[in-house]
Each structure stands twice: as structure tokens, then as C-alpha cells.
C-alpha positions in Angstrom: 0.0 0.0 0.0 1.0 3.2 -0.9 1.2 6.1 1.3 0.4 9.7 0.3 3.8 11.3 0.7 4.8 8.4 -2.5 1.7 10.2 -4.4 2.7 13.2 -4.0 6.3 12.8 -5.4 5.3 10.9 -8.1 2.5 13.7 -9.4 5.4 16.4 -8.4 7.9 14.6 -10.5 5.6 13.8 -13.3 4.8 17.8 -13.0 8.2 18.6 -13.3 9.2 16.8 -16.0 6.3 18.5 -18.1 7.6 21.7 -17.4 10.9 21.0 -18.2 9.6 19.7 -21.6 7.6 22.7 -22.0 10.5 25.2 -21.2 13.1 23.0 -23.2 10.8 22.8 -26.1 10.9 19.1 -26.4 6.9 18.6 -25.7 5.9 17.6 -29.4 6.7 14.7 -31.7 9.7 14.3 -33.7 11.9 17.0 -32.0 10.4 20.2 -34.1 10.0 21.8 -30.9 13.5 21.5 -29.9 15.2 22.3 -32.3 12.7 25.4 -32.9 13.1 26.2 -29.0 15.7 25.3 -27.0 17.9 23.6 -29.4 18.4 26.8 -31.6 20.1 28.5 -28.9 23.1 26.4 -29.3 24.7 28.9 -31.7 24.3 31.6 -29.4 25.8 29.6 -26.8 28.7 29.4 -28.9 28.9 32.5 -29.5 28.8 33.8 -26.3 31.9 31.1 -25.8 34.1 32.8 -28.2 33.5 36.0 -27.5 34.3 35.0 -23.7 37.6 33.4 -25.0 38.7 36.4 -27.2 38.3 38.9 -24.4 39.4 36.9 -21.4 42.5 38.2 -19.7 45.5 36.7 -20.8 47.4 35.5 -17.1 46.3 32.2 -16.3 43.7 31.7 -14.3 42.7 35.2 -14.6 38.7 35.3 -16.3 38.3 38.9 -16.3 38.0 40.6 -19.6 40.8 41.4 -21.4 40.8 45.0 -22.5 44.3 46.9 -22.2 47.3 45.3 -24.7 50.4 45.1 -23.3 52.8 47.0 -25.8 55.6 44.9 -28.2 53.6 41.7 -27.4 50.4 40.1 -28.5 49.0 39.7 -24.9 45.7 41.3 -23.9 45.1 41.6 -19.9 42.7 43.2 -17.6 43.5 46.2 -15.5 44.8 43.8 -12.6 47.5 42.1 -14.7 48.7 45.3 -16.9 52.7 46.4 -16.6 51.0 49.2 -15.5 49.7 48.4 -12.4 52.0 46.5 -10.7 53.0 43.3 -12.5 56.0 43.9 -15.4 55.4 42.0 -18.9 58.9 40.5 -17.3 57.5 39.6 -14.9 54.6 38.0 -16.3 57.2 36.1 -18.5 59.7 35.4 -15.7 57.0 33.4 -13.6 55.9 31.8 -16.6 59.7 30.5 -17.5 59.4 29.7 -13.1 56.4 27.6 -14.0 57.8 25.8 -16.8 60.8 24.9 -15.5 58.6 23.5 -12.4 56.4 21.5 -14.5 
């Protein structure tokens, strides 16, 4: 015998699951609605991903955007990693050879 708590769950996970398809887009036969919904978002995604990666500070680990260039090189760094402020393009390149040599 079941007990009401087991009823529950299973019409909250049943519910669940239909709104999930709904907001996915997968609710109709043949995958139309995907691909017309959810599914065409994928480019933007990847977009977004690129666009991330082209902008992205140049020091490792470092995921702030990228806007000052540092001059004679090819890197691109955020205000916290510029020779300006602090850290040296020789030192950037110093700890870098440090790391390698470590590695």
C-alpha cells in the first residue's frame, strides 16, 4: 500500500518533468519543438563562448575581460594584470619560464 507522501512525489515529479519539456521545447513529436526552441540556442551559446575566450585576460587563471594590450607583445590583460599596475610584462614572463621549469 502506498502512502500519500509516494503520491505526491510521483505527481510532483511527473509535473516537473512536463515543465521541463515545455520550457526545453521538447513537448511535441519528432523533436520540431526543440530544435525550434531550446535547441536553436546552441549557436548563441557558442557565441557567447568565443566571444568569452577572445576577451578573457591573458594571465592564467585570470577570467576577467581582457581590455588593455600590453605593448611589443600580443598579450591582452585586464587592469589587474597590466605592466601598469603592478606586474612587469617581465614579470609575467619570468613566472611563466618559473612555472615551466617546475612543470
Amino acid at each position: 500500500m502506498t502512502g500519500s507522501g509516494t503520491v505526491s512525489r510521483y505527481f510532483f515529479t511527473v509535473g516537473f518533468f512536463h515543465w521541463l519539456g515545455v520550457i526545453v521545447g521538447v513537448n511535441s513529436s519528432k523533436w520540431a519543438s526543440w530544435w525550434g526552441g531550446f535547441g536553436s540556442d546552441i549557436p548563441e551559446f557558442g557565441i557567447l563562448l568565443v566571444l568569452f575566450r577572445k576577451f578573457e585576460c591573458h594571465a592564467d587563471g585570470c577570467h576577467r575581460v581582457g581590455l588593455h594590450h600590453v605593448a611589443g607583445t600580443t598579450f591582452v590583460t585586464c587592469r589587474k594584470h597590466h605592466p601598469t599596475n603592478g606586474n612587469t610584462a617581465e614579470s609575467i614572463a619570468q613566472a611563466h619560464a618559473d612555472a615551466k621549469k617546475a612543470a
